[in-house]
N, C-alpha and C positions, 0 to 999 in steps of 0.2 A: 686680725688678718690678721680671685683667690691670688693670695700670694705663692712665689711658687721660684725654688733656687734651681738653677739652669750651670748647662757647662757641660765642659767636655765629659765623658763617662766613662772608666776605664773598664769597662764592659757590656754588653748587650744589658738591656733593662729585665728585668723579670717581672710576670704579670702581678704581681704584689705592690698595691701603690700604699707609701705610710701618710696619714692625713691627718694634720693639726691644725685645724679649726680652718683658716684660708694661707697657711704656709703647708705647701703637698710638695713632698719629694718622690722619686721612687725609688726601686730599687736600686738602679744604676747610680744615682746620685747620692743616696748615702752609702753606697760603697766607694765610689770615690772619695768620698770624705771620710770616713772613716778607718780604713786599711783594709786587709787581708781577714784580720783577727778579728773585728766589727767589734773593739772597747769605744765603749762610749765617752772614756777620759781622751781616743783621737778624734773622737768628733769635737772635741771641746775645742782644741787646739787648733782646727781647722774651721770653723766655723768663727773664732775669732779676729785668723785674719780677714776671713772673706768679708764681716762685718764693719771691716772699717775699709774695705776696700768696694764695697757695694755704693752702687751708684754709674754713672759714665764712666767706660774705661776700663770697669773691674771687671774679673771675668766670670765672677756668679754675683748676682745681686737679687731685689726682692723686686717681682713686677707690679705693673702701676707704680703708683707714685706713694705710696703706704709711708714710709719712712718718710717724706717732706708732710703728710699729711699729717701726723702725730706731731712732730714738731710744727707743726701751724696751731694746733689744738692747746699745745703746752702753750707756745707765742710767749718765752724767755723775753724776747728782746720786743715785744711789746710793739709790735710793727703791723700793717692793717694786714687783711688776706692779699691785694695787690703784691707785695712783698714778695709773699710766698710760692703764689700760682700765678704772676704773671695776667698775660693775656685771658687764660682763665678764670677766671677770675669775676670777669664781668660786672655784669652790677653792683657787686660786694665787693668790687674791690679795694674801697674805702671804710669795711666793716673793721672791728677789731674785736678779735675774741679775745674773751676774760678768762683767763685758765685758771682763776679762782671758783668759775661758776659752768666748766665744763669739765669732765670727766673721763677719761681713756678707761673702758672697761672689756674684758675679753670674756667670750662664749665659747666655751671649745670641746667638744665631743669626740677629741682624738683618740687616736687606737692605742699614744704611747704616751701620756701624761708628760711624765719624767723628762721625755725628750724636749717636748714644748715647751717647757720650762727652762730648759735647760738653754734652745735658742734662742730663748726671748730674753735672756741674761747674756746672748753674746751681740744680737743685731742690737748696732744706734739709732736711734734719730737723728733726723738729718735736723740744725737747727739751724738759724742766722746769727749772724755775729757783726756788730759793728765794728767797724773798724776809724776811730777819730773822723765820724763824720762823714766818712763814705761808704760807697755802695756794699749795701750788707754782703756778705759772704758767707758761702755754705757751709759748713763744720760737722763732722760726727760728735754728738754729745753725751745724753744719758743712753742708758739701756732701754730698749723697749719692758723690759721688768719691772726697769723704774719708773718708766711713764705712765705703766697703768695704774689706776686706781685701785683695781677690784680687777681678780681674776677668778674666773671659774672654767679650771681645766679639768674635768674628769667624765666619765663616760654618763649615759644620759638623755633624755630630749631638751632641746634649748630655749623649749619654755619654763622646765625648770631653774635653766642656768639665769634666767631673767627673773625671776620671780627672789632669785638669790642675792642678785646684783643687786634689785631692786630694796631689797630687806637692808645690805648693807651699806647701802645707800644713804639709809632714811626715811626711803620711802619717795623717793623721785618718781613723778608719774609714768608708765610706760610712752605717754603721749611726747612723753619729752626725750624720748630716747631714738636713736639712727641707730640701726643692725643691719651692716654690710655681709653676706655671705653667696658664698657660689654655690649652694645646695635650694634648689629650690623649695625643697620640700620642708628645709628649715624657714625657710623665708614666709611658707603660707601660715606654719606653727606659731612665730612669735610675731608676724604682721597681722594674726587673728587673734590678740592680746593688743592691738591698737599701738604699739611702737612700729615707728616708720622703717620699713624692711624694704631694703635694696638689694634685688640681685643683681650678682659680677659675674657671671658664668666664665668669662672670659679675661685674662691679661692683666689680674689686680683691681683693684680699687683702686681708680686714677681720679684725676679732681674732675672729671665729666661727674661722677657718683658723686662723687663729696655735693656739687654745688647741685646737683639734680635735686638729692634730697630736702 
């Protein structure tokens, strides 16, 4: 990550939607954030506050739960899934992922490379923090740029972008790999490659997906 930034629009939207992999704005929302002139140095600028202000509260954020989800995957603070997802959480919620032996990897056949890139260096992870013994607390941390492992942003079918991952990887089996996307038709492509493919058609990748998978 569909992920997808929301908010006011200082204009009508135009039928042109721009689409990075499961972060989709349209047109009304990158000209809100961007200005009049449409430089991509005010989207920089604007997309960094909104990043640390994402979340409850803020007034554009990323849907679903994506950003507590990546910070569960990293799990800095070494704490089970309970932690994380709460009542969600369910049966695992005394699991504990090893962020040694899990990997944040990105598939993305966006229309604007550059740009994806670009906001995956300004949205955080949301991660936990202890604080002397008590109840962990949420904090924006790394960059989602930082968090992933391996990205392949460029145009494409996304069974190649796995085949890539996969190479630099090591060679991690596809059987071992979760592919969240809201395109279905990416979903039958690299779930007919034996990686477990989850569509979100709707509202993010929320931990309903995560723990379905």
């Amino acid at each position: 990550p569909s992920q997808q930034l929301h908010g006011q629009r200082c204009a009508p939207a135009e039928p042109r939607r721009v689409r990075f992999g499961q972060l989709l704005l349209d047109a009304g929302d990158v000209r809100a954030l961007r200005g009049v002139a449409f430089p991509i140095r005010r989207l920089g600028e604007h997309v960094r506050v909104l990043g640390r202000a994402a979340g409850p509260g803020g007034d554009r954020a990323l849907l679903g739960n994506v950003a507590e989800i990546w910070g569960c995957l990293r799990n800095k603070a070494g704490l089970p899934l309970g932690a994380y997802a709460g009542d969600a959480a369910g049966k695992f919620a005394d699991a504990v992922i090893d962020p040694e032996r899990t990997r944040i990897c990105i598939a993305s056949c966006c229309d604007e490379p550059a740009w994806a890139r670009e906001l995956l260096g300004m949205f955080r992870v949301v991660e936990l923090q202890t604080n002397g013994g008590g109840a962990p607390a949420k904090a924006y941390g790394e960059t989602m740029a930082e968090a992933a492992a391996i990205s392949q942003i460029r145009y494409g079918n996304k069974r190649e972008h796995h085949r890539e991952i996969q190479r630099a990887s090591g060679g991690v089996d596809f059987r071992d790999m979760i592919f969240f996307d809201d395109n279905g038709g990416h979903i039958r492509d690299v779930g007919g490659m034996g990686v477990t493919a989850v569509h979100t058609p709707y509202g993010g990748v929320a931990w309903r997906n995560f723990f379905d998978a």
